[in-house]
C-alpha distance (Angstrom), angle and dihedral (degrees) to the residues before:
residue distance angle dihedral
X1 . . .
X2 3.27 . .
X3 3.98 112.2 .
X4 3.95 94.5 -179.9
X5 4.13 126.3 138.6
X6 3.86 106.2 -148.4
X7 3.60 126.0 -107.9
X8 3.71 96.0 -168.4
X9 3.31 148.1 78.6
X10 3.93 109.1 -63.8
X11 3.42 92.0 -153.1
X12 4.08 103.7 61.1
X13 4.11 93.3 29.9
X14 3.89 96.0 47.9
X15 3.59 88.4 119.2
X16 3.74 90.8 66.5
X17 3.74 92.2 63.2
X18 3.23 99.6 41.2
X19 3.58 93.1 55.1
X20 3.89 96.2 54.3
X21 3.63 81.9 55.8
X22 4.15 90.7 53.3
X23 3.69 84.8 40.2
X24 4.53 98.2 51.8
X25 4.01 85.7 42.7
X26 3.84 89.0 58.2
X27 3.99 94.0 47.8
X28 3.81 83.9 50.4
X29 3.83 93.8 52.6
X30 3.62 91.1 45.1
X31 4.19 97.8 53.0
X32 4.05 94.7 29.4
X33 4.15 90.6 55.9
X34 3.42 98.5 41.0
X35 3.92 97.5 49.3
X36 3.69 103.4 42.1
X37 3.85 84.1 39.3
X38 3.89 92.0 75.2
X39 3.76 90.5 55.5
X40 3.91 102.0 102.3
X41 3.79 103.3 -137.7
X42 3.61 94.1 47.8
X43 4.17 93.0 49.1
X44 3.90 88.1 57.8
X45 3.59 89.1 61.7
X46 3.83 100.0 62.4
X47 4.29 128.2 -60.2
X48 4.13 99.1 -164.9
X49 3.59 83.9 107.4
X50 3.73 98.1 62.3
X51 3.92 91.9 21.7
X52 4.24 85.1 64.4
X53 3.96 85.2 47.6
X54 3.72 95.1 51.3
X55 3.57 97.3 47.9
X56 3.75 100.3 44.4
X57 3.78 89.4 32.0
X58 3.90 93.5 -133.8
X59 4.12 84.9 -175.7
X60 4.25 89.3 68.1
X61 3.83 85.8 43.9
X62 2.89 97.5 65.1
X63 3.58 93.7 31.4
X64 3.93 92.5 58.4
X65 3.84 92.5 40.1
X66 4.00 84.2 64.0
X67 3.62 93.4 55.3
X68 3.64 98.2 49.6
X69 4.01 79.8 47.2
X70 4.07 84.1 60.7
X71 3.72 98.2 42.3
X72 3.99 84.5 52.9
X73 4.02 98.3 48.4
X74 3.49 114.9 25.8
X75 4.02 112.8 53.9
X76 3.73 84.8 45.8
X77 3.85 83.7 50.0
X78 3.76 93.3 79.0
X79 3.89 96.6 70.1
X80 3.67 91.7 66.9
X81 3.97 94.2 42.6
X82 3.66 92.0 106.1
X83 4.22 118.4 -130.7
X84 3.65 95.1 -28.8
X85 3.65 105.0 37.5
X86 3.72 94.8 170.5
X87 4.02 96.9 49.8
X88 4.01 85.4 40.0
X89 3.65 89.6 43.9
X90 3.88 101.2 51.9
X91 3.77 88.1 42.3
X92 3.85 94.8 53.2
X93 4.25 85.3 47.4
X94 3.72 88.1 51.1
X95 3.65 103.7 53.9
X96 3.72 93.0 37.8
X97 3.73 87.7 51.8
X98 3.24 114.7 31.8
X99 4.06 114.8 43.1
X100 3.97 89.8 62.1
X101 3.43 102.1 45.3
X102 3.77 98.7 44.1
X103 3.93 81.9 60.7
X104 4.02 93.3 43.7
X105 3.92 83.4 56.8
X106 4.00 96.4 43.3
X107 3.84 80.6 48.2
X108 4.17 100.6 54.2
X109 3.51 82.9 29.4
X110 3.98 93.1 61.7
X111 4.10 88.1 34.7
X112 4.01 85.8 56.9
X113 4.16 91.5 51.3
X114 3.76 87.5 52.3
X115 3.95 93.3 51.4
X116 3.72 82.5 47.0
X117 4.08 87.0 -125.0
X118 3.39 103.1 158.3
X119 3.64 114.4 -123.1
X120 3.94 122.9 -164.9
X121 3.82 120.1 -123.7
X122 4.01 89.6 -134.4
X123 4.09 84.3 55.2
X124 3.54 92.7 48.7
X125 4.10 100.2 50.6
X126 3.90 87.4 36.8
X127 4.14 89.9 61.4
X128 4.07 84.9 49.2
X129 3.71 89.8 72.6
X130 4.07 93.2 43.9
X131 3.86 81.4 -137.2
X132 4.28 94.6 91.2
X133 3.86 91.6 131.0
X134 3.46 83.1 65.7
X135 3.89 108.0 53.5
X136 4.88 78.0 43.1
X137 4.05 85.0 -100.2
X138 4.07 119.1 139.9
X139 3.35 120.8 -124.2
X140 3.82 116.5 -105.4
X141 3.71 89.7 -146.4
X142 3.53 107.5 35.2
X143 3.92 101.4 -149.1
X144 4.26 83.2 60.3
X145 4.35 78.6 89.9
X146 3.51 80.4 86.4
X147 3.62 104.5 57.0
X148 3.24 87.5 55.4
X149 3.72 91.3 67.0
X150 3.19 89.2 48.8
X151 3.79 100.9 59.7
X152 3.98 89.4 42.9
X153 4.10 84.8 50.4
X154 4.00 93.6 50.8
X155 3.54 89.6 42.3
X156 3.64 98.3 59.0
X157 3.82 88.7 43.8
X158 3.74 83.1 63.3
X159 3.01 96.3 53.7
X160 3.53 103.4 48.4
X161 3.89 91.9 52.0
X162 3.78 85.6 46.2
X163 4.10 87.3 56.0
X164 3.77 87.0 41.6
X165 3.98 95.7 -108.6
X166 3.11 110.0 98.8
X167 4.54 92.3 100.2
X168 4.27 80.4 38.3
X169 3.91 99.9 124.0
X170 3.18 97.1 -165.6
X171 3.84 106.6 39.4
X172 4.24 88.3 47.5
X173 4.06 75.3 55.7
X174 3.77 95.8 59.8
X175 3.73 89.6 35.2
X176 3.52 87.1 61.3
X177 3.98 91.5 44.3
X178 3.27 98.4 51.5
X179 3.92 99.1 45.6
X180 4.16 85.0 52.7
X181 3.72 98.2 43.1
X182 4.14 83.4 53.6
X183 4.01 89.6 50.9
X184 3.60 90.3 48.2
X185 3.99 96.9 53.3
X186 3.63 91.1 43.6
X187 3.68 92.2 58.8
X188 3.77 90.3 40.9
X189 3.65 92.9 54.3
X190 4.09 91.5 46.1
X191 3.75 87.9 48.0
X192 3.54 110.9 41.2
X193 3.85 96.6 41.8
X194 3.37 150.9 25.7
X195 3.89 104.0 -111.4
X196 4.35 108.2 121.5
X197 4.07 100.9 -127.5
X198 4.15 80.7 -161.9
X199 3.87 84.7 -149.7
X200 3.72 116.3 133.7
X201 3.40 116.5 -112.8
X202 3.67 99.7 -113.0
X203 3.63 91.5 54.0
X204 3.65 94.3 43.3
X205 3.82 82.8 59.3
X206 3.71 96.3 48.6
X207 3.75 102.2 91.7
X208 3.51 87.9 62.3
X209 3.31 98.6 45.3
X210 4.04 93.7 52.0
X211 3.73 85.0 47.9
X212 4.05 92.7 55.8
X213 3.78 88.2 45.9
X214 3.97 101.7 52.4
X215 3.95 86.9 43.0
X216 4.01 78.9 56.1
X217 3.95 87.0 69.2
X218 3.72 91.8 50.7
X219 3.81 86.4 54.0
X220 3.78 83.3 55.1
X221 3.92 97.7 56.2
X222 3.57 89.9 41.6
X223 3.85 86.6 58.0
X224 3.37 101.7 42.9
X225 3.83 88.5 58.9
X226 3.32 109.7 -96.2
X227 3.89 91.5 131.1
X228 3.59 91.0 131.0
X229 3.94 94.3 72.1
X230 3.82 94.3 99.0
X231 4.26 84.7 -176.3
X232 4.23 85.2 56.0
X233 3.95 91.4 44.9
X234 3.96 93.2 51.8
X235 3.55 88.2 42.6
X236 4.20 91.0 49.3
X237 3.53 91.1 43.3
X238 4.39 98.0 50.0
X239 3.96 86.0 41.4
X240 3.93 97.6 52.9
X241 3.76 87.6 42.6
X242 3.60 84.1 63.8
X243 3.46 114.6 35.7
X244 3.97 95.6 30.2
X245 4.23 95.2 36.3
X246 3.67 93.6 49.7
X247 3.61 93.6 68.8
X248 3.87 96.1 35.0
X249 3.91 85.0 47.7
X250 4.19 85.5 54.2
X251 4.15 91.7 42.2
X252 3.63 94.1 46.9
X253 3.98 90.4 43.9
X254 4.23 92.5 47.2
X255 4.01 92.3 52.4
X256 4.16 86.3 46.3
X257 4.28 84.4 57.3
X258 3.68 99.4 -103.4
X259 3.98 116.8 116.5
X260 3.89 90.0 -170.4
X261 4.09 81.1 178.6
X262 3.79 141.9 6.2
X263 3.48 116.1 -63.4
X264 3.56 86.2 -0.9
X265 4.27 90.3 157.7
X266 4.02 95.3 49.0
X267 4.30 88.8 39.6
X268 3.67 90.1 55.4
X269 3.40 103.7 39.2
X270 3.52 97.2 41.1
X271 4.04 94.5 58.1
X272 3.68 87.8 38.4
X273 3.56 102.8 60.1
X274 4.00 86.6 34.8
X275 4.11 84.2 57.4
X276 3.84 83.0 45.2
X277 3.92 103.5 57.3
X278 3.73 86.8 41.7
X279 3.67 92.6 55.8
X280 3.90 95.4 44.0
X281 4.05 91.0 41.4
X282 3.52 88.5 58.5
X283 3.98 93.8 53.9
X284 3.51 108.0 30.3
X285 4.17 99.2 31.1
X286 4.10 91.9 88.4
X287 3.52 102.4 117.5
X288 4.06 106.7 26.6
X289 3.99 121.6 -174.5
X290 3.78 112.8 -115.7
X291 3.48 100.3 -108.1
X292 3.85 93.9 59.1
X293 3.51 92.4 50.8
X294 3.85 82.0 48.1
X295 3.54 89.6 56.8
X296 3.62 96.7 44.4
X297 4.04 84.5 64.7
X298 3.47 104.2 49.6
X299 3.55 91.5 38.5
X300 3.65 93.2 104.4
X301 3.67 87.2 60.7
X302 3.58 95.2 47.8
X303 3.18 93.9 44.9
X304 4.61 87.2 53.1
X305 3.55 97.2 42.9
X306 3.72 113.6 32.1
X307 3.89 94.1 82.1
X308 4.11 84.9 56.8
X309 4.05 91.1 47.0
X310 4.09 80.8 49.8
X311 3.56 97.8 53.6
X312 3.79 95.8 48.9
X313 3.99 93.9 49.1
X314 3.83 93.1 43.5
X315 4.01 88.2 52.8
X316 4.05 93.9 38.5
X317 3.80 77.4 54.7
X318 4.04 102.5 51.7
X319 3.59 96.3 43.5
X320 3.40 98.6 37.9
X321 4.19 107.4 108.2
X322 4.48 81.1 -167.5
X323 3.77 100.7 117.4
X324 3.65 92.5 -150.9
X325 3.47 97.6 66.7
X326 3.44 86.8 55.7
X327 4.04 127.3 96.1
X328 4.17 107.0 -8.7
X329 3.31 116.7 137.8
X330 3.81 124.7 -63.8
X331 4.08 91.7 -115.0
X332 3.68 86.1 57.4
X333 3.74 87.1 61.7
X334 3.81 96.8 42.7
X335 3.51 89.0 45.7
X336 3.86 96.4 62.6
X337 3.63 92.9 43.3
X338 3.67 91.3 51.7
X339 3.69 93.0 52.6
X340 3.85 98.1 43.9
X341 3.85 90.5 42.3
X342 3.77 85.4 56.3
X343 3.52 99.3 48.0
X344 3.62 95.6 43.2
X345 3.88 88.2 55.3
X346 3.70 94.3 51.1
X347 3.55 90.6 53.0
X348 3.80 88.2 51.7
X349 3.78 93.7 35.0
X350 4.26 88.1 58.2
X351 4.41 96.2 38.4
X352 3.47 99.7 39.4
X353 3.98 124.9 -0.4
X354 4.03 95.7 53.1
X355 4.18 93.9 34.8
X356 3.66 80.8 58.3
X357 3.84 107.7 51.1
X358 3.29 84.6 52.7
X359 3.52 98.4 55.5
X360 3.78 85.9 45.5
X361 3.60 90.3 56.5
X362 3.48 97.7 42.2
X363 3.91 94.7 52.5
X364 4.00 88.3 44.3
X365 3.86 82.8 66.3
């Protein structure tokens, strides 16, 4: 999930906003249908619309969409950081990051009190640092996983323009190589025997991700012109053949009858169709109507808070004894959570999220 402010033009990279918007819409689909789905009542009236979010996993969509949204924005980022782009940079990360989820966790942690769901301290000042997975602490919000890949993402950017590599074609190339060929004998050893890796799934996927995000800054170059770099075209070209064949390879293999891992169908389409609404965002996202673009900055927001405006509804639901609430159709549900979710992160967006970029940028001066 890309959590990025733009440094560009708003006019030629529209489409980038727009698509985080797509993207945070998707993630809300996913959760919203498959909570309110396990309520009884509303399952009798119909499940296609979680069923089709399920099978193509709409939640890793959009997931995956955000991370080629990072690999396109931020390593490019640190040519308009000013004289210190790595102070400037890490500054502008923090106060984009930072401010709004520290309130998303005071927020489920508050929600978790009142449940009287006990909550450990160690939990709690692990999910402070967005990094919990690393100190063996859950997440309180479960989508925060992704953050984390974020941070380890923008932190080997940094270092890479701190070594003077980050702009290397070639070396971004073998970066991206080497991160895949790890993914791909990690799954080969979980599939093919029986040795326990004992790696978390989300790290386990890692590698991949990383992979999908640096080939995000070759989508960049390409974009911004620089077709003419055969070296950067052969390089594009190998690195999507990896990270976007491997799942098509996998989808194409699951509707043929052969599962060649778990979840092999869901997997490959999943990062397909992900691959797919980045490619077609790119090219057909010129000329985007306001309220995408709105979308596509408070997605981050959305994106942090939904699951908390989720919880609420499903439990004002359940112990509700109001009949009417009660049994309508599961895209009445998603539809109200949608539209509070979006409200509540434009409120958030305009009192704390954009008050704090531009304190970020300010101080980075």
């Amino acid at each position: 999930m890309s959590k990025t402010d733009t440094h560009f033009s708003p006019n030629r990279y529209t489409a980038i906003d727009a698509l985080r918007g797509i993207a945070a819409l998707l993630v809300v689909w996913h959760h919203s249908s498959e909570s309110f789905i396990n309520i009884a009542d509303i399952a009798q009236q119909g499940s296609y619309l979680a069923d089709i979010a399920k099978e193509y996993d709409f939640g890793r969509i959009g997931i995956i969409c955000f991370f080629l949204i990072s690999g396109f924005v931020i390593p490019s980022s640190f040519k308009l950081a000013g004289k210190n782009p790595l102070k400037t940079f890490a500054i502008h990360r923090f106060f984009r990051l930072y401010p709004a989820y520290w309130l998303s966790l005071v927020a489920i942690i508050v929600y978790q009190l009142l449940m009287n769901i006990e909550i450990k301290p160690a939990t709690v000042i692990a999910n402070t640092s967005m990094l919990q997975s690393f100190f063996s602490q859950p997440h309180l919000i479960g989508l925060y996983w992704t953050l984390q890949i974020e941070l380890i993402f923008y932190t080997l950017c940094a270092l890479l323009f701190y070594l003077g590599i980050l702009n290397n074609t070639k070396i971004v190339f073998n970066i991206i190589l080497a991160f895949f060929l790890l993914f791909v004998v990690l799954q080969s050893i979980a599939a093919l025997t029986s040795i326990d890796l004992s790696i978390s799934k989300e790290f386990q996927l890692l590698p991949y991700l990383l992979s999908t995000m640096f080939l995000g800054a070759f989508y960049r170059k390409i974009y911004d012109g620089k077709i003419a770099d055969k070296q950067l075209v052969t390089y594009t070209l190998l690195a999507s053949l990896m990270c976007f064949g491997l799942p098509l390879f996998l989808l194409i293999s699951a509707i043929m009858g052969y599962e060649l891992t778990e979840h092999s169908f869901r997997f490959g389409a999943a990062h397909t169709l992900a691959f797919i609404l980045f490619y077609a965002g790119l090219v057909l996202l010129k000329k985007t109507p306001k309220a995408l673009l709105w979308l596509g900055a408070i997605s981050y927001s959305l994106y942090l808070f939904h699951p908390i405006v989720l919880q609420i509804l499903m439990q004002i639901i359940i112990k509700s004894n109001i009949s009417y609430l009660h049994g309508l159709h599961l895209s009445i549900y998603m539809t109200i959570t949608t539209i509070i979710s979006i409200i509540m992160a434009s409120f958030i967006y305009i009192i704390l999220e954009k008050p704090a970029i531009r304190l970020g940028r300010k101080l980075s001066k």
